[in-house]
N, C-alpha and C positions, 0 to 999 in steps of 0.2 A: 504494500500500500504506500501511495505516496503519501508523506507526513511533514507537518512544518507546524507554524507558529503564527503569532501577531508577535510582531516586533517593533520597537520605537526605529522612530526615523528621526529622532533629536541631532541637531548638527545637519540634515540633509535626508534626502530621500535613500540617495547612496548607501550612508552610513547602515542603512536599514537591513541591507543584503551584507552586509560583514557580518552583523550581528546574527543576523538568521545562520549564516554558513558556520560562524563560531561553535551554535549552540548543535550544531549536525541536521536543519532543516533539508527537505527535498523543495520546499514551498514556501512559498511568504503569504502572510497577510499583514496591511497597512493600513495607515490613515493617512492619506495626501493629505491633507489639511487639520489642521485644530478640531476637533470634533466636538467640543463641547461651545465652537462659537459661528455664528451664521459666515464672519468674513472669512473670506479666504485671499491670503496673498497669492495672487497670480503664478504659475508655473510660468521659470523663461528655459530658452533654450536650454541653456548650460545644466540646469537641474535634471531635462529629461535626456539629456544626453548623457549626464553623469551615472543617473539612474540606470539607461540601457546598458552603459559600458560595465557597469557593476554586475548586472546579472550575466550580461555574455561572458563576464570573465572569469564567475563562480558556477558550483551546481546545483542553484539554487534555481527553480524554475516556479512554472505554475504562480504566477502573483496575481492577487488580488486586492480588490479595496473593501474598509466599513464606511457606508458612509457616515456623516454626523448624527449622533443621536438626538437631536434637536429638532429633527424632520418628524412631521406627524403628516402622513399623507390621509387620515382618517379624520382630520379636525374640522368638526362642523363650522369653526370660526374661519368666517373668508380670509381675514388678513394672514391666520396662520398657515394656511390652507394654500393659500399660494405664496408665501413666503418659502415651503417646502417645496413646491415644486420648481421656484425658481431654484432652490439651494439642490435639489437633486440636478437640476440639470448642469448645474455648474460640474457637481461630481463627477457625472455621466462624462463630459467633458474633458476632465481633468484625466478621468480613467481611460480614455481613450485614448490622448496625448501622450501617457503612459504604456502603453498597448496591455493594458490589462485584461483579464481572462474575466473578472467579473468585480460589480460593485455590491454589496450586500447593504440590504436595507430592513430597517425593521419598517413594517408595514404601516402599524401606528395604532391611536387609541379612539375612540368614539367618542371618549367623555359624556358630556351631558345629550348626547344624541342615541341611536340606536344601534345594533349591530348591522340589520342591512343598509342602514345611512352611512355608516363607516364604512364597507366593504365597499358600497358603491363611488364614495370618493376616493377610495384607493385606487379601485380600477379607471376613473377618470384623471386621476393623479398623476400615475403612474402613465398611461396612453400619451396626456400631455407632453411627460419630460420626453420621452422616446422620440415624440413627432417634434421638438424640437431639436433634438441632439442626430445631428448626422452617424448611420451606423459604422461600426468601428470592431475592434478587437474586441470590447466588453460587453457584458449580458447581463443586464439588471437583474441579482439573486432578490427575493423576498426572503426573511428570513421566519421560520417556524416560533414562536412565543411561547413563552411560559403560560401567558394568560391574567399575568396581574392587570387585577383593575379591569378594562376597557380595553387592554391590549389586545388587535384583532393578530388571527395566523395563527392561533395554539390548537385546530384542527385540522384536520388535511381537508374536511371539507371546504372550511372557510377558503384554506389557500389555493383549492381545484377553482372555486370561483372567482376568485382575484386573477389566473393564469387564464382562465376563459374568458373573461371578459376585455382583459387589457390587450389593446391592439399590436401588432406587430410581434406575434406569440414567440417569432424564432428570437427575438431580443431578451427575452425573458426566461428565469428559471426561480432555481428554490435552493435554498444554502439552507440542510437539515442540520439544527444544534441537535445533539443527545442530552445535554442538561436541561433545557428546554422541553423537547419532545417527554421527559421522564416527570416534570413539574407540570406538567399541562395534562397529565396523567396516563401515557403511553406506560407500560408495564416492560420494558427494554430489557432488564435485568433478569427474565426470564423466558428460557426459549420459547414457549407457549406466548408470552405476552409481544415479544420481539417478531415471531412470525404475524402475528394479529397486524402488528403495525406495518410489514413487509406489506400484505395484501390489502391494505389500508392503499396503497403509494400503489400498486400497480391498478388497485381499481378505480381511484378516482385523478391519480396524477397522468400528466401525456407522457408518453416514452420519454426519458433522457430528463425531463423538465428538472430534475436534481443534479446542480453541476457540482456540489462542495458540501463536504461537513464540515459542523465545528464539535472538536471531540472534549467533552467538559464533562467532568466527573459534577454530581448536583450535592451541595452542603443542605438542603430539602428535602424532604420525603416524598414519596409516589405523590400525583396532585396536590401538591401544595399550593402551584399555581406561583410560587416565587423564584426568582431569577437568581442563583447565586452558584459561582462555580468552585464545582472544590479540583483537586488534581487528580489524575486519574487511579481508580483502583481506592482513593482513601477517602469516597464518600458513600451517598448513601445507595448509590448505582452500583458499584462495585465493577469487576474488572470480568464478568461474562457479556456484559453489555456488547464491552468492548470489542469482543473475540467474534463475538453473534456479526459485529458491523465488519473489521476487517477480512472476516469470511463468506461474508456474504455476495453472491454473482454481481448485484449489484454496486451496493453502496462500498464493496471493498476495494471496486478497481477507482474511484474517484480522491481527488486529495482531501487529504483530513486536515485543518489548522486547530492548535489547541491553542486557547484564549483562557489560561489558569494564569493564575497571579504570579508574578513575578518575585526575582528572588533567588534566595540559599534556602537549600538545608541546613538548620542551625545543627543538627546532626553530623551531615557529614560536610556541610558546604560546599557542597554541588550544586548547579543551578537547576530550578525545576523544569524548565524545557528541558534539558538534559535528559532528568532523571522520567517527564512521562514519555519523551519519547522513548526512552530505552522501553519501556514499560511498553509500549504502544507495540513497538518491533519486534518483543521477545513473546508476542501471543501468533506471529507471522509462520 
């Protein structure tokens, strides 16, 4: 299985493929921009040239983008509502100038509206940003939800009708988290409950429409409907999950990026990408 990371790109976008190849990635995942703010300082040549000369020169492949989490494509509030889809389409942008494989998005919340009013402005949302952003290298993932609150995507139904309705299908897919999928009450952690969710995804998802996981052990119990990752193998998912997805026809030939907390082992002082990838490779 190909495996990697979310990596900082502090210092540069560059800097971001050292650190993945450091930690023993096959993959990257990134934030071109600040994600926690709408601006974004403009990409110039020299960045994305720096950027490509870094990965052709490592073996680091497969990149990706998150976009910002500030994007709500489900917000009944007009100004935020398109505030988001200008701020995706900048990313859309940004990823393509990058020649990224895909941008992941969380879908968003409903708030004070309904579920079908929230799916339906996703898929108006999203259509938008695509019909303005000329096609490229990258493929708008939605990402699967826990399901706190208002958060739409924590079903695969939800997400069949977000993929159906928004235009330009081949621009689009589905970046499936495991901590996510297990909090929004998918049963992953056992073969019985991991097949359930397989046939879940072949009946209501279109071929291929899953181009990435993200592999996050959950610090939450089955349905808790909360979002919080722990590292792989030492939460409450535990390390068959894991075995189920790297083996599987499908989801095992795709890249995995783990999004666990940064850091040492105060134990042995190894770094935790390190230690889940090892963990990730030694179930192969």
């Amino acid at each position: 299985m190909i495996l990697g990371s979310h990596v900082s790109v502090a210092g540069g976008l560059a800097k971001g493929v050292a650190r993945a190849e450091a930690v023993g990635c096959d993959c990257i995942q990134v934030f071109t921009k600040n994600n926690n703010q709408w601006r974004a300082k403009p990409l110039v040549e020299d960045d994305i040239t720096a950027w490509n000369d870094a990965l052709s020169a490592s073996s680091v492949g497969r990149p990706i983008a998150h976009a910002s989490y500030l994007i709500n494509m489900a917000s009944p509030k007009d100004e935020l509502f398109q505030k988001s889809i200008d701020a995706l389409v900048i990313e859309l942008e940004r990823a393509n100038a990058l020649t990224l494989e895909g941008l992941v998005v969380h879908p968003g919340a409903f708030t004070d509206s309904s579920e079908s009013e929230g799916l339906d402005r996703i898929v108006d949302a999203a259509s938008e940003a695509l019909g303005r952003v000329e096609p490229g290298s990258c493929r708008l993932l939605l990402e699967n939800t826990a399901g706190q609150g208002s958060c739409l995507g924590h079903t695969f139904e939800q997400l069949a009708y977000m993929l159906d309705g928004i235009e330009q299908a081949d621009r689009i897919g589905i970046c499936l988290d495991t901590c996510h999928a297990f909090a929004a009450g998918y049963e992953i952690n056992t073969k019985e409950g991991f097949v359930d969710m397989r046939k879940k995804i072949d009946r209501l998802l279109p071929e291929n429409s899953i181009a990435a996981l993200h592999l996050n052990d959950s610090k939450k119990p089955l349905g808790s409907r909360v979002d919080r990752h722990e590292h792989i193998g030492r939460g409450e998912i535990g390390v068959d999950a894991f075995r189920f997805v790297t083996e599987d026809s499908l989801l095992g030939k795709l890249p995995g990026y783990l999004e666990t907390e940064k850091g040492t082992d105060e134990e042995t002082g190894e770094d935790w990408d390190v230690i889940n990838l090892r963990v990730l490779r030694d179930m192969e």
